[in-house]
N, C-alpha and C positions, 0 to 999 in steps of 0.2 A: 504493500500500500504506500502510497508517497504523501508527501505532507500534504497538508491545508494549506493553501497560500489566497489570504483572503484578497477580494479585490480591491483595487484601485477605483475609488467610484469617482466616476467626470460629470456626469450630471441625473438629475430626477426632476418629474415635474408632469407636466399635463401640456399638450402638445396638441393646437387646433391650428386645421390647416385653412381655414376661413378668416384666423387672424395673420396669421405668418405667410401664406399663399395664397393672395386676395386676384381674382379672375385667373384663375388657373385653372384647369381641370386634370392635369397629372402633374407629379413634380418631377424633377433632372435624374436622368439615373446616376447614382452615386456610390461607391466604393466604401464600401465600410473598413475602420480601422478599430474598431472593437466590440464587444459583446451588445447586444439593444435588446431589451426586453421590453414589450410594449403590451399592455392591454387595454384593446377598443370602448371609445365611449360611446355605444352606440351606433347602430350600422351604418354604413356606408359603401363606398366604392371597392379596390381592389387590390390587394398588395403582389408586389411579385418582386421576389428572389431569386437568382438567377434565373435557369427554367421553370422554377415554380411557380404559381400561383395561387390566391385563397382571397375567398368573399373576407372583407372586412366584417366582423360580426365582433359582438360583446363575450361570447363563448367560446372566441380562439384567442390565444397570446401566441404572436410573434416573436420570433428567436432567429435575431440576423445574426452571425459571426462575423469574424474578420476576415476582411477579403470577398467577401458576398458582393455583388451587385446588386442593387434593390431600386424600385422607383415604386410611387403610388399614385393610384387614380383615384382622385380625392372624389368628395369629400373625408377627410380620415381628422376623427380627433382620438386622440389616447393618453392612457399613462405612460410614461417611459423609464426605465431608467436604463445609463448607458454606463458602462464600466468597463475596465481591462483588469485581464487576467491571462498572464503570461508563462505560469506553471503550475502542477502540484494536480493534482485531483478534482478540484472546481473547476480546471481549464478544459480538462479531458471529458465529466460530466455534460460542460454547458456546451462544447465540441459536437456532442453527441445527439443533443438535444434535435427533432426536428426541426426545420423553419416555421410550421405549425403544430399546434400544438389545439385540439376540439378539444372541451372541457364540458364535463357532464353537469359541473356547478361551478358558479365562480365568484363565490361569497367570500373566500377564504382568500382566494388570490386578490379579488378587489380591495379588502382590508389591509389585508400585506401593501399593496400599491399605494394606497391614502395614506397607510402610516407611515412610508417611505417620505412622502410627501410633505406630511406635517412635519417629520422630524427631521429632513435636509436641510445643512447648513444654517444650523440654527445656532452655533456655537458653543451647544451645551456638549462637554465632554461625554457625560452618558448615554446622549445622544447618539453620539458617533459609536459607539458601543452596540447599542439598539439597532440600527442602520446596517449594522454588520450580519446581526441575526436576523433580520429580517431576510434580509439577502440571503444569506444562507438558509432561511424555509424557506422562501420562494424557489429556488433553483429544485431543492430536496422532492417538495411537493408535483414541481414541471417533470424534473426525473422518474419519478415514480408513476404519474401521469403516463408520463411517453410511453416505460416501460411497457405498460399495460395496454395499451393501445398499438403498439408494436405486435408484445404475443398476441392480441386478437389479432390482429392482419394478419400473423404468421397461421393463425389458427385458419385463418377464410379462406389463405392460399394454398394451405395444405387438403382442405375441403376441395378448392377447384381442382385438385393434384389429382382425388382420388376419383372424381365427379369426371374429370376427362380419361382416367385410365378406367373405368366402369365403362365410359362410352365407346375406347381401343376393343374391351375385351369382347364385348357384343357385337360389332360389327367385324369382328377377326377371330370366332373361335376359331377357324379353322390352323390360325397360325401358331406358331410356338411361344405360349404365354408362362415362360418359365419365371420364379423369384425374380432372376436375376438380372434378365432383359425386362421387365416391368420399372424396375428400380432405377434400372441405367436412364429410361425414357424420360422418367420422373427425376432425376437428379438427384436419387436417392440413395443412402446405401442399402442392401439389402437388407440389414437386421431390421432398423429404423422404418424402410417402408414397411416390414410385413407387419410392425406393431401397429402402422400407423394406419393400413390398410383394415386391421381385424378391428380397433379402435370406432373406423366409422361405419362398417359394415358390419359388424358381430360376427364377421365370418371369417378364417382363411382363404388366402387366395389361393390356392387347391380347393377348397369348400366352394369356393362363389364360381368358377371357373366352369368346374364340374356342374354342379346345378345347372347354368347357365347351358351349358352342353347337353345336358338332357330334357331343359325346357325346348331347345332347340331342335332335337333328335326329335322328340315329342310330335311338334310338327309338322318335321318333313315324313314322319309315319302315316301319319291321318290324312296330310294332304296331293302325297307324291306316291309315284310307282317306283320309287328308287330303293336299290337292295339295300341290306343293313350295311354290306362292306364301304358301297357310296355312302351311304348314310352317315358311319362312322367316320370315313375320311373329309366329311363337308362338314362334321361337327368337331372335329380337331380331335379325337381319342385315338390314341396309337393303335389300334387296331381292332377287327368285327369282336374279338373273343374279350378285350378289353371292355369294349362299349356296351357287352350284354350284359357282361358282370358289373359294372360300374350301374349300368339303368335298372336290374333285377333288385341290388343293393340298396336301390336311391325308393324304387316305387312298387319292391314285391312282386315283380313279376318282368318275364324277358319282355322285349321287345313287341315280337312276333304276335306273345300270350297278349300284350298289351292292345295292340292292333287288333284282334280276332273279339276283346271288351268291347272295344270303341263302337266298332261295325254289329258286333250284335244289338246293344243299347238302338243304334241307328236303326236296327230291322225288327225292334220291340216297338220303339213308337211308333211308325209307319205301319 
């Protein structure tokens, strides 16, 4: 762990762009030279960080770094405060931080910013004491924020991971749907997919593969004249003696016995 190197604070305060940028509708894009922490009073227009972009709203805080590009399509008023931090663990943190940051409340953070506010440069030593902790929840409370809103999106991407390999596996039983090339496709390694896989599906991917092969075998039974050996090789099962064992296993009964059910039921109603 490396130290605490607390910041350097350059300014705080409330920042309206209808006083400071009077007939404007965006301002200058501008280079930033240290950390900006801003939260919106209020909706408005549009901020943008390098490539990024985000609705000005009262429930996101902003988080420029150094070095960032930024300009804004006003109207924008906020709180701000702007400091440097050049090493130690708060620099790596606030590093880390999104450029945006959605907040599911932001009571806690607007207090933090007011009392930044009241208590800036007011000359009372405890002050500056105060000022320091503040800053230090603020950052703490954005981190942990992020945190969490990171593993969801990690959470949703890994949903769409398993949601497009479900889509692979159905439209290519016939192909070689092993661990291992599943995993590769996904970016995965294979321990990690097949947890991740049985996770959203309650199944193994042997378990769902197979199924899926005999809901499909299923069909071309009832619907086609094709033998079991084609049957098996269009549903991906290594072979006719494989696919009867595997479907007898799955539904109590071969294929054939299955087919000869169906067709009776059919000449019972009729």
């Amino acid at each position: 762990m490396k130290k605490i190197v607390l910041p350097q604070i350059v300014a705080v305060g409330i920042y309206n762009s209808q006083i400071a940028i009077k007939n404007r509708t965006i301002s200058k894009n501008r280079k930033t030279t240290m950390f900006e922490l801003e939260l919106p009073i209020g909706d408005g227009g549009m901020s943008y960080i390098d490539d990024e972009s985000h609705p000005i709203n009262e429930n996101t805080v902003i988080c420029a770094k150094p070095g960032q590009i930024r300009h804004t399509r006003l109207p924008f008023k906020c709180y701000y405060i702007h400091m440097i931090v050049t090493e130690g663990d708060l620099g790596d943190i606030l590093t880390a931080l999104p450029n945006y940051i959605d907040l599911s409340y932001t009571d806690r953070i607007k207090e933090i910013f007011t009392s930044l506010c009241e208590h800036y440069n007011t000359g009372i030593a405890n002050d500056d004491i105060l000022l320091q902790s503040l800053i230090l929840k603020l950052i703490y409370i954005l981190s942990e924020n992020s945190a969490s809103v990171i593993k969801s999106t990690q959470k949703s991407n890994n949903q769409k991971t398993i949601e497009r390999t479900l889509e692979y596996i159905n439209n290519n039983l016939s192909a070689d749907l092993t661990l291992e090339r599943l995993a590769s496709a996904a970016n995965f390694n294979a321990i990690y997919f097949h947890k991740l896989f049985k996770a959203s599906t309650g199944k193994t991917l042997h378990e769902y593969v197979e199924e899926q092969r005999i809901k499909k075998s299923i069909s071309l039974l009832i619907s086609t004249n094709m033998t079991l050996a084609q049957i098996a090789y269009e549903c991906g099962f290594s072979s006719q003696s494989y696919f009867s064992y595997a479907f007898k296993k799955k539904k109590g009964t071969t294929p054939r016995e299955y087919t000869k059910r169906i067709q009776l039921k059919y000449e019972n109603v009729k």
